[in-house]
N, C-alpha and C positions, 0 to 999 in steps of 0.2 A: 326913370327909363325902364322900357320893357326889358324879359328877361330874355335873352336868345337861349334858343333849344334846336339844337343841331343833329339831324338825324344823320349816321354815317352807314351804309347801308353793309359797307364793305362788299364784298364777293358775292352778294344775294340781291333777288332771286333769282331763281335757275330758268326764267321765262317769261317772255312777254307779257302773258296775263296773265299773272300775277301783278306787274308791276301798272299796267292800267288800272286795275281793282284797289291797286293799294290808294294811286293818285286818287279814284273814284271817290273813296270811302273819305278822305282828307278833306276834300275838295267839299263832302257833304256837311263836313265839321267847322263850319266857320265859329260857330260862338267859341270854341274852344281857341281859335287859331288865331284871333282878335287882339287876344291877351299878353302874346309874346311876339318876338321875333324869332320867325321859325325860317330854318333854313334845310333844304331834303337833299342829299350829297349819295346821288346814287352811282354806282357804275358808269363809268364810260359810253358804253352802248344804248343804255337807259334815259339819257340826258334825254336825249330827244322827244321822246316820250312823255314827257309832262307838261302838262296844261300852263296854260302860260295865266298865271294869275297874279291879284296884289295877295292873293294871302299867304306864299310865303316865297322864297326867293329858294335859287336853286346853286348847291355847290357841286365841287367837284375832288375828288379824292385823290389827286397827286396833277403836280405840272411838269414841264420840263422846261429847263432856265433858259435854255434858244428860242429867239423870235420863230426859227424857221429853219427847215433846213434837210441834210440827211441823216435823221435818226429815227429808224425803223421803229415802229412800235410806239412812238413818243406822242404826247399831245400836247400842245402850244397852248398859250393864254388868250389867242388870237381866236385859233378854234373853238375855243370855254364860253369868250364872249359873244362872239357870234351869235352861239345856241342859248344867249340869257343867263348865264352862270355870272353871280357875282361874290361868292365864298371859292375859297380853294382850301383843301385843309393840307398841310404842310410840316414831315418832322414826325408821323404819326410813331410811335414805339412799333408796329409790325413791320412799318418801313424801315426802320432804323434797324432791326433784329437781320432784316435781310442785305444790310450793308450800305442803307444809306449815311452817309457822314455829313457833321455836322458842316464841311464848305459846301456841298451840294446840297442842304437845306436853305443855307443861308441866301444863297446863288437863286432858287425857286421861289425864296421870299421876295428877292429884290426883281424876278421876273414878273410874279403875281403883283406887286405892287405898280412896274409900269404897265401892265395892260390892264391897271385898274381894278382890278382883283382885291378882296379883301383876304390875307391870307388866317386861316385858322392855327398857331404857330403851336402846336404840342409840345411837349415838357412833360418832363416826370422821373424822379430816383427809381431804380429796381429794387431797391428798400429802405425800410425807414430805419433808424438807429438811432437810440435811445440819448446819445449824444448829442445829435442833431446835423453830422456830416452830410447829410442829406441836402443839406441849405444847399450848401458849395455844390453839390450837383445840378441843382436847380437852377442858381449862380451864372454857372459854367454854360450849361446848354441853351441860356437865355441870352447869352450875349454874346455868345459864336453865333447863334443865329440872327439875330440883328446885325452883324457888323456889317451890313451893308445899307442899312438902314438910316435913313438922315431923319435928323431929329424932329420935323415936319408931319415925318409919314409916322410917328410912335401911335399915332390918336386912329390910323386906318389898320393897326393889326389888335386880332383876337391873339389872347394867349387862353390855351388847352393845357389845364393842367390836369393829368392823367397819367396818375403811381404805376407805375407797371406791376408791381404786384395786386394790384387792384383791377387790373382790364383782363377781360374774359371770362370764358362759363367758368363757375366752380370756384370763383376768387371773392375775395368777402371786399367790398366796396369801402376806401375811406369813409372816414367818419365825417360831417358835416363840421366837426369842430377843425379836422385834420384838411378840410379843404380850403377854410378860411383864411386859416393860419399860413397856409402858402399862398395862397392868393393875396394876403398883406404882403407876404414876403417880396414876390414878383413884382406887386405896386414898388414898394421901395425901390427894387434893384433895376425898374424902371426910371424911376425918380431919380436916381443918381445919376445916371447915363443920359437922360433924355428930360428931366425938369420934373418938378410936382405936378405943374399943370397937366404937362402930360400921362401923366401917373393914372392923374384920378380921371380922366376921362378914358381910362384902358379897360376893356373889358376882359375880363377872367374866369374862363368857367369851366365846370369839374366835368370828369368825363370817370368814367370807371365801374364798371357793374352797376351802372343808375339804374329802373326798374319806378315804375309805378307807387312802390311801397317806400320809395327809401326818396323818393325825386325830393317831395315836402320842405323837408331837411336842408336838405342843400341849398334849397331859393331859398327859404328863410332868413340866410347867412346874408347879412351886407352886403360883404365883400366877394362874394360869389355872387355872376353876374349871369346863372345859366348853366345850362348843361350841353356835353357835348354825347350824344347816347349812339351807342353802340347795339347790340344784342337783340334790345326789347324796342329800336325803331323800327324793326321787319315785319310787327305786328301793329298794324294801324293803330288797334283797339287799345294795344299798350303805350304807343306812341300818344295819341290823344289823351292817354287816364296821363301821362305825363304833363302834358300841354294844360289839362284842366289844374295842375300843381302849379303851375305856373302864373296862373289868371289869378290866384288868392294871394301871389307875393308879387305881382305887377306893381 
């Protein structure tokens, strides 16, 4: 199976074109893009704006769990698909810092799941400890958010596993051994809840200061199925030296 490499753009860029040029230069990069399953999760505004191609599919960076309705400011799954969106990413740590809780994650999984949405479902301890109390975190946040979840749809959610001490400028990135080892974990704590079968066909993949220099590493891993990139997907050129890591552990 190909590896998915998940660009999340977050709150950038600050303009139009910029964000044609970005699609431009992508769109130019097919040998690279061949390789994986690549998925570009821009801003809201932005959707619109991308070329509508097979080479990589388009997500979206938050839903809201109402079909429809009156909530100012909100975007539907309905709306997502419309525009070609088939990822939604879901649970992000900056989301959650800002007070989303884990029934309102869980409530947007089970909305992305019926309008057919594949949701991107984040996870991650604020620290690791030497103990290993950190499981029971990962545990926890993994199966509050599924509990709406029927054991059918296990095989249509990505899980994001992304440390919170690890996401953002200035943070030193897990290690490729340390993103493994939780992505075994997840399989498991999948498997319990939802069968082996479904376990192993779950994809899992890291997210946390990735970077051109350090992607390698983390595809290399088994049981990391991919990256979930932050930072260095606003730079095409860095986004692509990504994607080309990718095409040597396809």
């Amino acid at each position: 199976m190909k590896k998915l490499i998940v660009a999340n753009w977050k709150m950038n860029p600050p303009d139009r074109g910029s964000v044609i040029k970005y699609f431009s230069q992508l769109v130019r990069a097919k040998g690279a893009l061949k390789h994986a399953d690549v998925v570009i999760a821009p801003p809201f505004p932005y959707i619109a704006l991308a070329p509508r191609t097979s080479s990589f599919a388009l997500g979206a960076q938050d839903i809201f769990w109402e079909k429809e309705g009156a909530y100012t400011g909100e975007v539907s799954g309905l709306m997502l698909t419309s525009l070609g969106v088939s990822y939604v990413i879901v649970g992000h740590s900056e989301q959650r810092r800002l007070g989303e809780t884990d029934e309102v994650i869980a409530k947007k999984i089970r909305r992305a799941l019926d309008t057919k949405l594949t949701p991107i479902v984040c996870i991650g301890e604020p620290k690791r400890d030497p103990d290993g109390a950190f499981f029971g975190v990962i545990r926890g946040q993994l199966e509050r958010a599924l509990v709406l979840v029927k054991p059918q749809e296990a095989s249509r959610i990505v899980v994001a596993y992304e440390p919170i001490w690890a996401v953002g400028a200035g943070h030193k990135a897990a290690t490729p051994k340390d993103a493994a080892e939780a992505a075994l974990f997840i399989k498991k704590t999948i498997a319990a809840r939802f069968g082996s079968a479904r376990a192993k066909s779950l994809r899992v993949i890291y997210g946390g200061s990735t970077s051109p220099e350090n992607a390698a590493g983390f595809l290399a891993e088994r049981d990391v199925a991919g990256l979930l990139v932050g930072r260095e997907s606003l730079s095409a050129k860095s986004f692509i030296s990504i994607l080309q890591c990718a095409a040597i552990h396809s």
